[in-house]
C-alpha positions, 0 to 999 in steps of 0.5 A, spaced: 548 508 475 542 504 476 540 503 484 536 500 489 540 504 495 534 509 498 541 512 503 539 519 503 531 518 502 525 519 506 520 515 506 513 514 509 509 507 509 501 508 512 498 502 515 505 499 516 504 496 523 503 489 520 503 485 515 505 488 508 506 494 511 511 492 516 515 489 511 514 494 506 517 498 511 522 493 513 524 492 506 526 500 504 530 501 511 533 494 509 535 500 502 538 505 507 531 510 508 529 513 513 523 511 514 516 512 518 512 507 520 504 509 519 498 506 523 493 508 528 495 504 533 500 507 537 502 502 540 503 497 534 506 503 530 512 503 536 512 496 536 513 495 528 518 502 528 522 497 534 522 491 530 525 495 524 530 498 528 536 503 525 532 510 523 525 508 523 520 512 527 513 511 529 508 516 526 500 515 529 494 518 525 487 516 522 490 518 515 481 519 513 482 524 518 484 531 515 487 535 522 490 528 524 493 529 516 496 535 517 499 533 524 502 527 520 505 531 515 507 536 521 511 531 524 515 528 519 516 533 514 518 532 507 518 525 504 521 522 498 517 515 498 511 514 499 507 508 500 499 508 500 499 502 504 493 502 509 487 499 505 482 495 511 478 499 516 478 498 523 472 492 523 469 492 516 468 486 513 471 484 506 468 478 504 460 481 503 456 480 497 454 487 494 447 486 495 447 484 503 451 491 503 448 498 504 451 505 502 453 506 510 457 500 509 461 503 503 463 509 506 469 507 509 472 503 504 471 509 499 474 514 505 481 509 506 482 506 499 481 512 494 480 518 499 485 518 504 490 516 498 488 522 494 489 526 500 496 523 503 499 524 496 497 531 495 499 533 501 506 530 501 507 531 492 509 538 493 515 538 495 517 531 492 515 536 486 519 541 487 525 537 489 525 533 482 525 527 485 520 522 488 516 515 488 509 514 489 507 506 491 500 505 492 498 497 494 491 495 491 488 489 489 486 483 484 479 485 486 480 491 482 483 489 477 479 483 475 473 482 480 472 477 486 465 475 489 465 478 496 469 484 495 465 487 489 465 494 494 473 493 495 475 492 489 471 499 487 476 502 492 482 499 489 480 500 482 479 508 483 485 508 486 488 505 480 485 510 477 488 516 480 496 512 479 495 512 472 493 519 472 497 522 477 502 518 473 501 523 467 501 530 471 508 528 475 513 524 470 516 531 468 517 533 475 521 527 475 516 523 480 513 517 478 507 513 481 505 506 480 500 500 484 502 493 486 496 489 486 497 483 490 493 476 489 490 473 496 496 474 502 496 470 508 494 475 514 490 478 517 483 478 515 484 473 509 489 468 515 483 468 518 477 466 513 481 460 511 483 458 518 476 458 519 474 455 512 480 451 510 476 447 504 476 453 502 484 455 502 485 448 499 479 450 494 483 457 493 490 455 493 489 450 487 488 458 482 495 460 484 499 456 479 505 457 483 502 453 489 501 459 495 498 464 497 502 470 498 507 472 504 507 479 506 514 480 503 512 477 496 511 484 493 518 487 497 522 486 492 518 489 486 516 495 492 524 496 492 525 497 485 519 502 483 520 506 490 528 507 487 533 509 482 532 503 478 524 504 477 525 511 474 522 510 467 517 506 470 511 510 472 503 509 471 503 502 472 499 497 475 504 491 476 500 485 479 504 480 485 500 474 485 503 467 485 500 467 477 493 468 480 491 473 474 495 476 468 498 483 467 495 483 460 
């Protein structure tokens, strides 16, 4: 029978301390998982993991740090879920032009987006394996998959990651382990939240790309997440899926 219920499972969101992460977070308890709320911040992963209530649990690490990975893994065991979320470094700016930046300037997006993803999967792939049962969902971006002025180094980083998934994909479909990518259009938090507050010609000018009217909410993309990260996603695996309010098109 096909299901979104996740009673049962475990699963690990990083950089879930706000915005899309939170409510990723949210939306696979809501489902009946157990679920560990990743940040850097302890105090923001206590607060989300709060916020959540039932079986959520905070769990802080600098998932670029190999020994803070290993204690992460420590902590929490086994997962069937896991959600490569986090994707902005601490400080970084997201909107440069290339050629304003420096290799030093993309050492740190290269690390989060596709080292720290590869390092957090193979760590937590294993079991998953070996238990014949397990979901990988990595967020990346439109600026991946179509290019943005400004997030040319960004967009490298999500298109890496893209890359991993699909190959990731081949390697573990038989061990009835599937991964796949959300790629989401502009979502209205946080560092994007704050350009337009500071430019807001620029949000009028941007909005009018997003057919349905809006930039994303951090709880657009929940529902596709529930759906890939459960029963009902089990022929699904390999795929970039774009969240974007119809911004750009799948194929």
């Amino acid at each position: 029978m096909t299901t979104f219920d996740l009673t049962g499972r475990a699963a690990l969101v990083t950089g879930a301390g706000q915005g899309v992460g939170l409510a990723l977070a949210r939306g696979l308890s809501g489902a009946g998982a157990r679920v560990w709320v990743n940040d850097l911040d302890a105090g923001r992963a206590e607060e989300a993991a709060a916020s959540i209530g039932g079986d959520a649990r905070p769990v802080v690490a600098d998932i670029t740090d190999p020994d803070a990975l290993r204690a992460m893994v420590h902590a929490t065991g086994p997962v069937d879920v896991l959600v490569n979320n986090a994707g902005v470094p601490p400080g970084a700016s997201q909107l440069t032009p290339f050629v304003a930046t420096t290799p030093e300037d993309w050492e740190p997006w290269i690390s989060l987006n596709l080292r720290a993803t590869m390092m957090v999967t193979h760590a937590y792939l294993p079991p998953m394996q070996e238990a014949g049962w397990g979901r990988i969902l990595t967020i990346v971006s439109d600026a991946g998959r179509t290019g943005e002025p400004g997030q040319v180094v960004y967009g490298a980083s999500k298109a890496a990651a893209m890359g991993f998934t699909r190959g990731l994909a081949v390697e573990t479909g038989r061990f009835g382990v599937t991964a796949n990518c959300i790629a989401l259009g502009a979502i209205r938090h946080g560092l994007v939240a704050a350009f337009f507050d500071a430019n807001p010609e620029a949000e009028a000018k941007g909005v009018r790309r997003y057919p349905v009217g809006r930039f994303g909410d951090p709880t657009d993309p929940v529902g596709l997440a529930l759906v890939l990260c459960s029963e009902a996603g089990s022929w699904i695996t390999g795929q970039v899926v774009p969240v974007n309010g119809g911004y750009t098109h799948a194929l």
